[in-house]
C-alpha positions in Angstrom: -42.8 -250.2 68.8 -43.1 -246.5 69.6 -40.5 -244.9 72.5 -42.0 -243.1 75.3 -40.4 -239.6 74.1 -42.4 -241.0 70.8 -45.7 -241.4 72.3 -45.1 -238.0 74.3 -44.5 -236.2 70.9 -47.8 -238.0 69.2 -49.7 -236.7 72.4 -48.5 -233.3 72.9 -49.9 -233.1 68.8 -52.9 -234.2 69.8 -53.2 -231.3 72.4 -52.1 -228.6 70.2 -54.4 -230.2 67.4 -57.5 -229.8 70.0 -56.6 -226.3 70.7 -55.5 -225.0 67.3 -59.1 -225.6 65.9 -60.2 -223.2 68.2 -58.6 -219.7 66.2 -57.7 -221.5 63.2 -59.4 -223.7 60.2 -58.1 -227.3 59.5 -56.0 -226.7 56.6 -52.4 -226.3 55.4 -53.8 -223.7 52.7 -54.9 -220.2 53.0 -58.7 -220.0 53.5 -60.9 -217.0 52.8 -62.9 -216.4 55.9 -66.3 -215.7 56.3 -66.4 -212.4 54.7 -69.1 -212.8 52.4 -71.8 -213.5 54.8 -70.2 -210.4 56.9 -69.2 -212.7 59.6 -67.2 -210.5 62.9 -64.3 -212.8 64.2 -65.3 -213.8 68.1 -62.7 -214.2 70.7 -63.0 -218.2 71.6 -61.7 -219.4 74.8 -61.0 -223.0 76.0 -64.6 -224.4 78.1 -64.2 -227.2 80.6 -65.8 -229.7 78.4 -63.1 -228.5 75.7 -60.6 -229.4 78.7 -61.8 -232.7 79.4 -62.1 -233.6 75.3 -58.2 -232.6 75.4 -58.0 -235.4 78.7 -59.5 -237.7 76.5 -57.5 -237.1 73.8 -54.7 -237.5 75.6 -56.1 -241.0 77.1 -57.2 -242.3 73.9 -53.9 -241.7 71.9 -51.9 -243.2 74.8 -54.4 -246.6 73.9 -53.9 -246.4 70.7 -50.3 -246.2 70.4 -50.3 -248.8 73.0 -52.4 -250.8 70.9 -50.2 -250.9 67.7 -52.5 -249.4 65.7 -51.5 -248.0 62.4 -51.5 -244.4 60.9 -55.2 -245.0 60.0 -55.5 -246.2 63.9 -54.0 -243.1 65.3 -55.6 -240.5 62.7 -58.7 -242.3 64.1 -58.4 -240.7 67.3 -57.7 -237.3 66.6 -60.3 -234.7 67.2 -61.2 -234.0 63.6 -60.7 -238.1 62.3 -63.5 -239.5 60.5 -65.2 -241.9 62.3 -64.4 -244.6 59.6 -60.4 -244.6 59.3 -60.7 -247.6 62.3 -62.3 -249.9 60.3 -60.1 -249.0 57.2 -57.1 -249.7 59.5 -58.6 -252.8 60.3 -58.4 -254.1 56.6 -55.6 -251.4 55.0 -52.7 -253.0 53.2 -49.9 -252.3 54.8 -47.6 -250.7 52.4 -44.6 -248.8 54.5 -42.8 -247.6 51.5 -40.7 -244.5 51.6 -39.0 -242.4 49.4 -36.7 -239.2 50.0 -36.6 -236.7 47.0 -33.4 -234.9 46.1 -34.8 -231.9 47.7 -35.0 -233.1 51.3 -38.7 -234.3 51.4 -39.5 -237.5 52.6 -42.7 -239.1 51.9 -43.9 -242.4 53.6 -47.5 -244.3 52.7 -48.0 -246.2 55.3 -51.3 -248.3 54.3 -53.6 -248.0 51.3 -57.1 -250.0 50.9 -59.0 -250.4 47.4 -63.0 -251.0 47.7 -64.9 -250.8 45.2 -64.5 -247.5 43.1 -62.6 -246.2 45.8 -59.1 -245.7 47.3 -57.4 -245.2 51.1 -54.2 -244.0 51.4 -52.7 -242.8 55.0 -49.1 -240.9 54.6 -46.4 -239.2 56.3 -44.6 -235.8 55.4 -41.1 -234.7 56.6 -38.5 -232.7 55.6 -38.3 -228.7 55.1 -42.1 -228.5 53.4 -42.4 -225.4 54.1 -41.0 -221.9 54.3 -41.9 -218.3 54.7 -40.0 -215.2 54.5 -41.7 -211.4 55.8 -40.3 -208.2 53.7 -41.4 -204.5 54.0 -41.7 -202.4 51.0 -42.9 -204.2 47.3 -41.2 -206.9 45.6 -38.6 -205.9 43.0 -38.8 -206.6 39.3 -41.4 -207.7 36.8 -44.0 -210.1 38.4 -46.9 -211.9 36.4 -49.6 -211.2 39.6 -52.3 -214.3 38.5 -54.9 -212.7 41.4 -55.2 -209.0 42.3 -58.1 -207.7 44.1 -59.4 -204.2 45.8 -60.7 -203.7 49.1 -59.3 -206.6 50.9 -56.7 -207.1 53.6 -55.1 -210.3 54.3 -54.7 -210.2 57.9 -58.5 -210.2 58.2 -59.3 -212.9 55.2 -56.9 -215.5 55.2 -55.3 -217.8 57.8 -53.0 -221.1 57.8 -52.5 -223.5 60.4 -48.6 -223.4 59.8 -47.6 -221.2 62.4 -44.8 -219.1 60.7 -46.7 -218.4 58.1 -49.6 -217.0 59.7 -47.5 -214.5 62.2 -46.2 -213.4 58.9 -50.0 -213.1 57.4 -51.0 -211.4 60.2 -48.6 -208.0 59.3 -50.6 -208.0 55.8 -52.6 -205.2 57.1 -52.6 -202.5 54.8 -51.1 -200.5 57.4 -47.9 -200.5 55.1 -46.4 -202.2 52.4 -45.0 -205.5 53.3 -45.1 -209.1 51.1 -44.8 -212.5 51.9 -42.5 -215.0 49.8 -43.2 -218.6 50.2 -42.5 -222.3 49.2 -45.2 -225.5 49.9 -44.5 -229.0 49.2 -47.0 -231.5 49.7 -48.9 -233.9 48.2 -51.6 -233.4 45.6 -55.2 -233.7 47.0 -56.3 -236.1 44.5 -54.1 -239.3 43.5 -53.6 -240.4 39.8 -53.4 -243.9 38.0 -50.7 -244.9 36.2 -51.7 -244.1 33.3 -52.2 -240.5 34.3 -56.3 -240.5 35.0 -56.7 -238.2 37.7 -58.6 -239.6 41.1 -60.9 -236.9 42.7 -60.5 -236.6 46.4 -63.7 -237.2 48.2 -62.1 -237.0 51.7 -58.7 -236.6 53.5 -57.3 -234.4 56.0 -53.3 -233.4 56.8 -52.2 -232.7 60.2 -49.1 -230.5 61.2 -47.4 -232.4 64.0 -45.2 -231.2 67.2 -41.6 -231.8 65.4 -43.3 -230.0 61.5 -44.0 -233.5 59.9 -47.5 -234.0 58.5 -49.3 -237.0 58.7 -52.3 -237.7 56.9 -55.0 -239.6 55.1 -57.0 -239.5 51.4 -60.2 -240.9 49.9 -60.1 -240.7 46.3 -62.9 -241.9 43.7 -62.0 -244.3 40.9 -64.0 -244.0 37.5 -66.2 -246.6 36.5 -64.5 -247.6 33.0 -60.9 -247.6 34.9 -61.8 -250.3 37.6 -59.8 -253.4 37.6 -59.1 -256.1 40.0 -55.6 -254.8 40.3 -54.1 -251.3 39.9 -51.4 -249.0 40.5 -51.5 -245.8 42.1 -49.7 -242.9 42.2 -49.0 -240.1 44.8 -47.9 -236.6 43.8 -45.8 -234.4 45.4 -46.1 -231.0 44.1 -43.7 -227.6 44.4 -45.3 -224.1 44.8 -43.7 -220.6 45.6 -45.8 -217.6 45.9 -45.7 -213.9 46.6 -48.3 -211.9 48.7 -48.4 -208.1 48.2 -50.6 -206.2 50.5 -50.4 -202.1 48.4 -52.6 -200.6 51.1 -56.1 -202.3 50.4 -55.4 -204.0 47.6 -54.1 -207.1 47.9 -51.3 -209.2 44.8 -50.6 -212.8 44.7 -48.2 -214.3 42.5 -48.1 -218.3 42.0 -45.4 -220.4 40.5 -45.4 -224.6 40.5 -42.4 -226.3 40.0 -41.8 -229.9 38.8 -44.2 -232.9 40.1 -42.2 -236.1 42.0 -44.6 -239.1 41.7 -44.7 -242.2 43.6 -46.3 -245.6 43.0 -48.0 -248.4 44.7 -50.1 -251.5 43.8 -53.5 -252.2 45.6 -55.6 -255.6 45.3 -59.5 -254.1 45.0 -61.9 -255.9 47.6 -64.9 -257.0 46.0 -66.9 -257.8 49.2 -70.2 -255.5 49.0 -73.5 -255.8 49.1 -75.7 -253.5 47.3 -79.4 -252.1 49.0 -82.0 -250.7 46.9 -85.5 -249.0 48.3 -88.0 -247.0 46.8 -91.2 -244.9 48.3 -94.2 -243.1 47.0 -94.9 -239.4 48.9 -97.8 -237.4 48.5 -96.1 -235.3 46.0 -92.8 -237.2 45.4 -91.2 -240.4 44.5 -87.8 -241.6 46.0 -85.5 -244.2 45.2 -82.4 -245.4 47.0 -79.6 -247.5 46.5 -76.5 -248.0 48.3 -73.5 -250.2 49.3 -72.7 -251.5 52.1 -68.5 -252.8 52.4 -66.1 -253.3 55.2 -65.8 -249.3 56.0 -68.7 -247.5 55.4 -72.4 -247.7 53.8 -73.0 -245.0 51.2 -75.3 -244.1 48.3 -77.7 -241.8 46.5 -81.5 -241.4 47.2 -83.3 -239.8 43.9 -86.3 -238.1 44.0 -88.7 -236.6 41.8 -90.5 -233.9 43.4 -92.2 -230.6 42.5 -90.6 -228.0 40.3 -91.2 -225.8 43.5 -88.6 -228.0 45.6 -85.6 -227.6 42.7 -86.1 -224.1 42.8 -85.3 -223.8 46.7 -82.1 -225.6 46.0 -81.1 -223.7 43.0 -81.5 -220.6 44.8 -81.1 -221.2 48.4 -84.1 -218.9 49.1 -87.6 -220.2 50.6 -89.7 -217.3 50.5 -93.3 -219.2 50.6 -92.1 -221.6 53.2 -92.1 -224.7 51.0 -92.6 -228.0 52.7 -89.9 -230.1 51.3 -86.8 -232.6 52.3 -84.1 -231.1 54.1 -82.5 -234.5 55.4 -82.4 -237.8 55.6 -82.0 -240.3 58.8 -80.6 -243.6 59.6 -82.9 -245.7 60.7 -82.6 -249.3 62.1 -85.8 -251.5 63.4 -87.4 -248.0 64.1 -84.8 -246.8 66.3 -82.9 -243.9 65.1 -78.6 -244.7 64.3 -77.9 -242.0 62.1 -79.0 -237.7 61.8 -75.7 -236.6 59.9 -75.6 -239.0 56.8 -76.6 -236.3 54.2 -73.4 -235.3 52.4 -74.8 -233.2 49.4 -77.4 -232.3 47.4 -77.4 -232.0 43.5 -79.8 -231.2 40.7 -79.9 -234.2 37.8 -82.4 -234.1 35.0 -85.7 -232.6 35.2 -87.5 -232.0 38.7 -85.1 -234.6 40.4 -83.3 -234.3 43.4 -79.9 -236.6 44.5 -78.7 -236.8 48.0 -75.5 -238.3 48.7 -75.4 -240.1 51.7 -72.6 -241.8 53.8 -73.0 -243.9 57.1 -70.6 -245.9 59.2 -70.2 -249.7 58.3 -72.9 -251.8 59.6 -72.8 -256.0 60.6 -76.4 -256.4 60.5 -77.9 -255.0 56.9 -81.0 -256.2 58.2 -84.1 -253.8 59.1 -82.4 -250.9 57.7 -84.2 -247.7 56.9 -84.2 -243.9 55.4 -86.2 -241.7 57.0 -87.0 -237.9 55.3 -86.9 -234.7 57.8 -88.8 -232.0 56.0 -88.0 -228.1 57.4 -90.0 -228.9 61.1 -86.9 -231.0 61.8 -88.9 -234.0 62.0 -88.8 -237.0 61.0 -91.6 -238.5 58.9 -91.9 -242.3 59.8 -94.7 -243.0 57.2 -92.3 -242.3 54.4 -89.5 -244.4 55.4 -87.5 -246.2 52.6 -87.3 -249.7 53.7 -83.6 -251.4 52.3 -83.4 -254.9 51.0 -80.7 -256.8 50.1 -80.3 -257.3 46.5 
C-alpha cells in the first residue's frame, strides 16, 4: 500500500508529465525537430481545458493508486497511456522481480503478459541513469566522430525531456564552441529471447518521474517460428556515453556503448483469441480483412488490391490528379460508429496491393462488427463496409 507522501510524489509526476508535453517531445532520446518540413517553433501556453485535464489527472491518479492498481494501472492514467494498458493490467502476470547492477541501477519488472505473438512488460528505472556535463572550448584528444554535419545547430534541432540535459543542449548554439559529454542507461527498446532472437518493439513509452526514476511499459512482437507455450524473456540494459560538439554551424557527435546487463523472466502465452475474417468487392478494388480479437486489444491487416494509380500516391506521398482512393478505415459496430483512429500504417506488398495495419480496443461483443473505408472527402462509405465473422 502506497504512503500519502507516495501518492503526492506519483501526482505531482503526473502534473509535470501534463505540462512537459507542452515544449517538449515524449522521449528520453534526442529528437530532430521539425526542420525538414521548415517548421517555426510556437510559443505554447497552458489553456483552461489544459488546466482542467491536469485536475483530472490529478483525480484519476489519486483513484488509481487508491485502487491498487498495478504499474500497467497507473501508466493507464497518465496523459500519454495507451488506452489498452487497463486491460493488460487486468490479466498481467505479476512478476515483481528486481535486480541492482554493480553500477548503481536498479531495474524492477513489475508485470509481463504473453498473447499470442506478442509480449507486455511494465518496468521501473532507478539509480544514477543519467548524466550530463557542459564544457566550453572543443574536446581534447583524438575522437572517432560517427556523425558530423554542416549547417545545423543543436539548440534549434534537438531536445530531451531530461531536464539537465536539455539546459545543457540549449548552449549548443553556435554562438561559441562548447560540447556536451554524457552517459544513458536504460533499457533496450526491443526485448530478446533467450536464445538471443531479438523482439521488435511495437509500442512502449518511458516516463521521467518527480524523484529521476523512470517507469515504463513495452510491446514487443514475437516471430512466428519462435512461439511456444512457454518462454523466457529477457530485458536489456544498455550503457552509452556520447560527445556533442557544436564548431560554429557544424555540429560533431561521438557515440560509445559499453557492456549489455540482461535480465530474465518466464511468461505462460494465453491462447484465448478469436480470429475475424471479411472480404468486399469495390468498384475498382478488392479488400480482405482478418484480425484477432484477445483480452487487450483487436488488431489486424486489411489487404487490398487496387489501381496501380492508388500505390503510386503512397509511394510518393504526392496526389497531383486528386485520386479518389482509401485514406482510412473506421470501426464500425451495428452501424454505429466505435472507432476513427484504428489505422496504424500503411505498407506496399506485392503487386498493386495495399496493407493497413489496424489496432482497436478489446471488445466483449465480436458480434455485428464492421470496417468501414473513408476515401479523401473524409467520409465514410457505408456500402463498402467489411462485415467480420467469426471464424
Amino acid at each position: 500500500m502506497k504512503t500519502d507522501q507516495e501518492i503526492m510524489n506519483s501526482i505531482r509526476a503526473a502534473i509535470d508529465d501534463c505540462t512537459r508535453g507542452i515544449d517538449e517531445a515524449p522521449s528520453l532520446h534526442y529528437q530532430i525537430a521539425r526542420k525538414a518540413k521548415g517548421e517555426e517553433p510556437v510559443v505554447k501556453k497552458l489553456s483552461t481545458s489544459a488546466i482542467l485535464v491536469i485536475a483530472l489527472v490529478i483525480i484519476s491518479m489519486t483513484a488509481a493508486l487508491a485502487a491498487g492498481l498495478g504499474l500497467f494501472g497507473e501508466l493507464a492514467q497518465n496523459p500519454r497511456g495507451d488506452s489498452r494498458l487497463s486491460e493488460v493490467d487486468k490479466v498481467a502476470d505479476p512478476i515483481e522481480r528486481e535486480w541492482t547492477t554493480d553500477d548503481g541501477i536498479t531495474i524492477r519488472i513489475e508485470q509481463a503478459y504473453y498473447e499470442g505473438n506478442r509480449v507486455f512488460i511494465s518496468y521501473r528505472m532507478s539509480g544514477d541513469w543519467t548524466s550530463t556535463v557542459l564544457h566550453e572550448g572543443s574536446p581534447d584528444g583524438e575522437i572517432n566522430w560517427d556523425w558530423v554535419e554542416e549547417n545545423m545547430i543543436v539548440s534549434q534541432t534537438m531536445i530531451s525531456d531530461e531536464p539537465e540535459r536539455q539546459q545543457a543542449i540549449l548552449q549548443l548554439d553556435g554562438q561559441s564552441q562548447r560540447w556536451i559529454e554524457s552517459t544513458e542507461k536504460g533499457l533496450h527498446d526491443g526485448l530478446s529471447l533467450a536464445d538471443g532472437t531479438y523482439l521488435d518493439i511495437i509500442g512502449g513509452d518511458n516516463i521521467v518521474q518527480e524523484d529521476g526514476s523512470v517507469i515504463g511499459w513495452k510491446e514487443c512482437e514475437i516471430p512466428d517460428d519462435r512461439l511456444e507455450e512457454t518462454l523466457t524473456f529477457q530485458a536489456k540494459l544498455y550503457r552509452i556515453h556520447s560527445i556533442m560538439y557544436q564548431d560554429g554551424t557544424t555540429y560533431r557527435q561521438s557515440t560509445e556503448r559499453g557492456e549489455n546487463t540482461f535480465f530474465e523472466f518466464t511468461l505462460n502465452q494465453n491462447t484465448d483469441l478469436t480470429r475475424l475474417k471479411g472480404s468486399i468487392s469495390g468498384s475498382n478494388y478488392t479488400a480482405m480483412a482478418e484480425l484477432t480479437a484477445g483480452h487487450i486489444d483487436l488488431r489486424g491487416k486489411i489487404m487490398i488490391t487496387c489501381p496501380d494509380a492508388w500505390i503510386q500516391v503512397w509511394k510518393t506521398w504526392e496526389n497531383p490528379d486528386h485520386i479518389d482512393m482509401i485514406e482510412d478505415w473506421y470501426l464500425y459496430v451495428n452501424g454505429e460508429i466505435i472507432s476513427e483512429n484504428g489505422v496504424q500504417g500503411v505498407g506496399i506488398s506485392g503487386e498493386n496491393q495495399l496493407v493497413y495495419e489496424v489496432l482497436f480496443d478489446a471488445m466483449n461483443d465480436l458480434t455485428g462488427i464492421s470496417l468501414v473505408p473513408v476515401y479523401q472527402n473524409q467520409q465514410p462509405h457505408m456500402e463498402e463496409a467489411i462485415t467480420l465473422e467469426i471464424e
